[in-house]
MIKOL-668120 format. One record per residue (C-alpha): residue number from 1; x, y, z. Coordinates in steps of 0.5 Angstrom, whole numbers, plus 500, padded with zeros to 3 digits. Layout:
N
  nr   X   Y   Z
 NUM   X   Y   Z
...
% end
This chain:
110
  nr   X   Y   Z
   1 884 397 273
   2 890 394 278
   3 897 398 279
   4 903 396 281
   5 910 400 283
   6 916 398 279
   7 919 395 285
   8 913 390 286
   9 913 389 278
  10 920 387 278
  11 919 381 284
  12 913 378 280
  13 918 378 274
  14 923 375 278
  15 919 370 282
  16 917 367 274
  17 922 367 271
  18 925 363 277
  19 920 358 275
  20 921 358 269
  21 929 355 270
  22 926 350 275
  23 921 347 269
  24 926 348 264
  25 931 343 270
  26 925 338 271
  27 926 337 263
  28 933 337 262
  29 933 331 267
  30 926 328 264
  31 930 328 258
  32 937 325 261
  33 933 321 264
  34 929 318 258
  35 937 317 255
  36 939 313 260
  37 933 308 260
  38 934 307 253
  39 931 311 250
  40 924 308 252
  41 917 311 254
  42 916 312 261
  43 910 310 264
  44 908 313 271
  45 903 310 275
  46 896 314 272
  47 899 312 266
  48 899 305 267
  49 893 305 271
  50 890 308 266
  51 892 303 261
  52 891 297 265
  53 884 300 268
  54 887 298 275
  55 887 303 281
  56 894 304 284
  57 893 299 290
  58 892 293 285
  59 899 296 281
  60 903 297 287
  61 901 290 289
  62 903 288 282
  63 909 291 284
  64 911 288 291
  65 909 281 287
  66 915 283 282
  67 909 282 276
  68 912 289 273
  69 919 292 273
  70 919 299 276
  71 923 303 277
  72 924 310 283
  73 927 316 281
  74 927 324 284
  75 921 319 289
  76 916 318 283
  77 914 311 281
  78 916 309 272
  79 916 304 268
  80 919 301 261
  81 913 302 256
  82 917 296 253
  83 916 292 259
  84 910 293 260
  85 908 291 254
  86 912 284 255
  87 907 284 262
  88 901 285 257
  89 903 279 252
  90 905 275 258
  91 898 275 261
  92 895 275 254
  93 894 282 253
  94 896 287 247
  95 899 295 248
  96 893 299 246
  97 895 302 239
  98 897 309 241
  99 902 306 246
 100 905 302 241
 101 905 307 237
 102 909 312 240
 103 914 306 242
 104 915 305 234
 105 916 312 232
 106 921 314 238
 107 925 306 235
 108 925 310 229
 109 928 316 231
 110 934 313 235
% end
């Protein structure tokens, strides 16, 4: 069994709920964020990457030839499920179900 004093006890405690507050902050940014894209799904790059079955160099060359849409916050890479979606019809290619799915919903919602 390990014993700890009160005082060493109480900086444990401290330092996580410090981490509590900064996850707390990184959703309430997430979910201002996602108002201010209208309410669409974002799409990080090992989502897309999964989804298209590519590896994050083909996608950023994707990027670079302005094939989809991208945007930067906090330095992290996203995209518009809703673009996505139109790259994919483009290239002749649908978004698989469960994507399309929680798209449909989160419509119904707003």
């Amino acid at each position: 069994m390990i014993q700890i004093d009160r005082e060493t006890f109480q900086v444990m405690l401290h330092q996580i709920m410090e981490r509590f507050d900064r996850i707390d902050r990184t959703l309430e940014r997430m979910n201002k964020l996602k108002e201010c894209l209208e309410g669409d799904t974002l799409l990080d790059n090992y989502d897309l990457c999964q989804l298209l079955g590519v590896t994050k160099r083909t996608l950023a060359r994707y990027r670079q030839k302005r094939y989809v849409t991208y945007y930067m916050i906090d330095g992290r890479t996203y995209y518009k499920a809703s673009e996505v979606e139109a790259f994919l019809n483009q290239k002749g290619k649908a978004l698989p179900a469960k994507l399309k799915k929680r798209m449909d919903v989160q419509l119904k919602n707003d």
